[in-house]
VODO-707667 format. One record per atom (N, C-alpha, C): atom name; residue number from 1; x, y, z. Coordinates in pm, whole numbers. Example, Ala and Ser with C-alpha at 12.3 -4.5 7.8 and 13.67 -1.06 7.14 Angstrom:
BEGIN
PT  atom    n      c1      c2      c3
PT     N    1    1319    -569     780
PT    CA    1    1230    -450     780
PT     C    1    1320    -330     780
PT     N    2    1285    -225     708
PT    CA    2    1367    -106     714
PT     C    2    1290       3     787
***
This chain:
BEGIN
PT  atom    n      c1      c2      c3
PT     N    1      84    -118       0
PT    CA    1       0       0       0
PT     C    1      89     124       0
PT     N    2      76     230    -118
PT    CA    2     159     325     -69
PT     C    2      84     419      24
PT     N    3     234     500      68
PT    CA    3     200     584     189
PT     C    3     239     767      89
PT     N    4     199     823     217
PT    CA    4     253     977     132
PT     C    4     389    1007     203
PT     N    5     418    1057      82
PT    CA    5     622    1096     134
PT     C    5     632    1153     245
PT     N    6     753    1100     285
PT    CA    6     819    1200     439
PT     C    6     746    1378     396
PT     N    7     818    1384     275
PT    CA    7     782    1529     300
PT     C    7     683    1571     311
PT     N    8     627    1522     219
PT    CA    8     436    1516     232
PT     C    8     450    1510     366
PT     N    9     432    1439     464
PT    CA    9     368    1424     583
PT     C    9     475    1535     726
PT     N   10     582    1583     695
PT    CA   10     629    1667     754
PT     C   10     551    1790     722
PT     N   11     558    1818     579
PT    CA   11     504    1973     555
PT     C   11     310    1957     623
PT     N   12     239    1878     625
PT    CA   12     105    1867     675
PT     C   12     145    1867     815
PT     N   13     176    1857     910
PT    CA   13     232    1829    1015
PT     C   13     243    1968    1102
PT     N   14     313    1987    1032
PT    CA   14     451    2114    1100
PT     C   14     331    2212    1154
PT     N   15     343    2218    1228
PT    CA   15     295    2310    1364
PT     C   15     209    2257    1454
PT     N   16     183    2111    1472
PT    CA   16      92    2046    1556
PT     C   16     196    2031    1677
PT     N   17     114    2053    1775
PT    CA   17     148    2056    1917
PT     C   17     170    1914    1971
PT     N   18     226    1869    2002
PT    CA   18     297    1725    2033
PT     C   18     281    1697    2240
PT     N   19     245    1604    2254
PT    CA   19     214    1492    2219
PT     C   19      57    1527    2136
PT     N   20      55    1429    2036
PT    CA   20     -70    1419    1964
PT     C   20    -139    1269    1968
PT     N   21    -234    1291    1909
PT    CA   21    -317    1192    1848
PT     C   21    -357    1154    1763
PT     N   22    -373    1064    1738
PT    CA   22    -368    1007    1575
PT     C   22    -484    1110    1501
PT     N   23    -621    1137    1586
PT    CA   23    -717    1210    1557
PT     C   23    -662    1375    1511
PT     N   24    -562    1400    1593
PT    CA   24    -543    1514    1628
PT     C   24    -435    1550    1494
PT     N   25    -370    1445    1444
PT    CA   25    -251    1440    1320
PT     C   25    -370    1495    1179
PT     N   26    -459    1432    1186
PT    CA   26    -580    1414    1075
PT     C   26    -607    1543    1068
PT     N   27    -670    1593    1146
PT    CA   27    -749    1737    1192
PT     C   27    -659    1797    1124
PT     N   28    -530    1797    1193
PT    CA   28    -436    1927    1159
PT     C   28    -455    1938     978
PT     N   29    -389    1808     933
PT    CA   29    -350    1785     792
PT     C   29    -474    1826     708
PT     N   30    -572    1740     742
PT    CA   30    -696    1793     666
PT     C   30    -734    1962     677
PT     N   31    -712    2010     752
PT    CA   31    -686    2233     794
PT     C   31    -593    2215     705
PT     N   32    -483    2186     654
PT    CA   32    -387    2269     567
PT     C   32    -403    2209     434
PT     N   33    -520    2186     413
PT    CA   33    -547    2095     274
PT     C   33    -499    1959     219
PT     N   34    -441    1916     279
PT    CA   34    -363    1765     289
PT     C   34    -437    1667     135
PT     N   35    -341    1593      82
PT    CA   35    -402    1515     -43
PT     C   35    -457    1411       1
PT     N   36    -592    1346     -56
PT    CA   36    -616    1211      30
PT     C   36    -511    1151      60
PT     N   37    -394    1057     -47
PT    CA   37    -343     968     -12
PT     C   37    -231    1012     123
PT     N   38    -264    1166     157
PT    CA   38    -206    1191     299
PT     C   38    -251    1193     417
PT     N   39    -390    1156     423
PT    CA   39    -523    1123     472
PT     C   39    -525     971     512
PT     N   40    -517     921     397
PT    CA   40    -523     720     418
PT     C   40    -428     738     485
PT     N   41    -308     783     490
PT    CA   41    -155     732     537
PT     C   41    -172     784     712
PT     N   42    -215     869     760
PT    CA   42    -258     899     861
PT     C   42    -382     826     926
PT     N   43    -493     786     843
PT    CA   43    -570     674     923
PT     C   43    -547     587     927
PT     N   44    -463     502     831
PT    CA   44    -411     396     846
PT     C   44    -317     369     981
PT     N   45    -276     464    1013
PT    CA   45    -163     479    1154
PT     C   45    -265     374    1293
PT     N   46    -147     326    1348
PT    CA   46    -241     269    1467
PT     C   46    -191     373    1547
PT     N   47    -365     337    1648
PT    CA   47    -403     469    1720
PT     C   47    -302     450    1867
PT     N   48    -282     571    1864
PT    CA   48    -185     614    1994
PT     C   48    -117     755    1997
PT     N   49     -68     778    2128
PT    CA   49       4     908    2141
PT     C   49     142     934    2035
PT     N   50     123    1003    1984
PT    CA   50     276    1009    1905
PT     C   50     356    1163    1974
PT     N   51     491    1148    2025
PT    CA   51     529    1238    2044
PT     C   51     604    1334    1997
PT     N   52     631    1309    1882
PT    CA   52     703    1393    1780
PT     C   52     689    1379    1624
PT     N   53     749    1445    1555
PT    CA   53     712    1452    1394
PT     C   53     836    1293    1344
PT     N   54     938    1278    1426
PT    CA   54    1000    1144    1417
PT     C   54     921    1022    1445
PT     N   55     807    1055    1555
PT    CA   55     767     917    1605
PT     C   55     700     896    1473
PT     N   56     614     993    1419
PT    CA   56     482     959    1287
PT     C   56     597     923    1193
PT     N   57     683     973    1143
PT    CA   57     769     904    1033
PT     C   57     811     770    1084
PT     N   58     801     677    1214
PT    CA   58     836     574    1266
PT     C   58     733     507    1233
PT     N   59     624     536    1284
PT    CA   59     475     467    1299
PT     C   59     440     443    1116
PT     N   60     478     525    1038
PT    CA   60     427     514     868
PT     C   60     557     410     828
PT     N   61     710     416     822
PT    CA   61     751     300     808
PT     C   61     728     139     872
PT     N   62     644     174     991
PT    CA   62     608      22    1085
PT     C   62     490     -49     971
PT     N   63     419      68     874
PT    CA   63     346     -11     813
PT     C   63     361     -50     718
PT     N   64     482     -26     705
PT    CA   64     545    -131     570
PT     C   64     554    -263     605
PT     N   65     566    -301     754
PT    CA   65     650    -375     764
PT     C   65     536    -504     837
PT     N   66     437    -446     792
PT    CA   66     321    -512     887
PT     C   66     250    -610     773
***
């Protein structure tokens, strides 16, 4: 399944207040116009606290691997 690029998902990102929520990653991205397939790649995430813009680039390679 592809995912949306690091950059993609840094530039949607960048200014969310950390610790977040998977809910809370969505919200933001979808406010700055985000492309679906940057949308799937964020619901697809399993749900939990993420504490930084490293952990979500962690959590989107874990689903490669799943």
């Amino acid at each position: 399944m592809p995912h949306a690029a690091p950059l993609e998902i840094e530039q949607y990102l960048r200014g969310v207040q950390y610790p977040a929520k998977k809910n809370d990653l969505i919200n933001h991205a979808r406010q700055l116009g985000a492309s679906q397939d940057m949308l799937e790649t964020l619901t697809n995430l399993r749900e939990r606290i993420f504490n930084s813009p490293a952990d979500v680039s962690r959590a989107v390679g874990e689903m490669d691997r799943q």
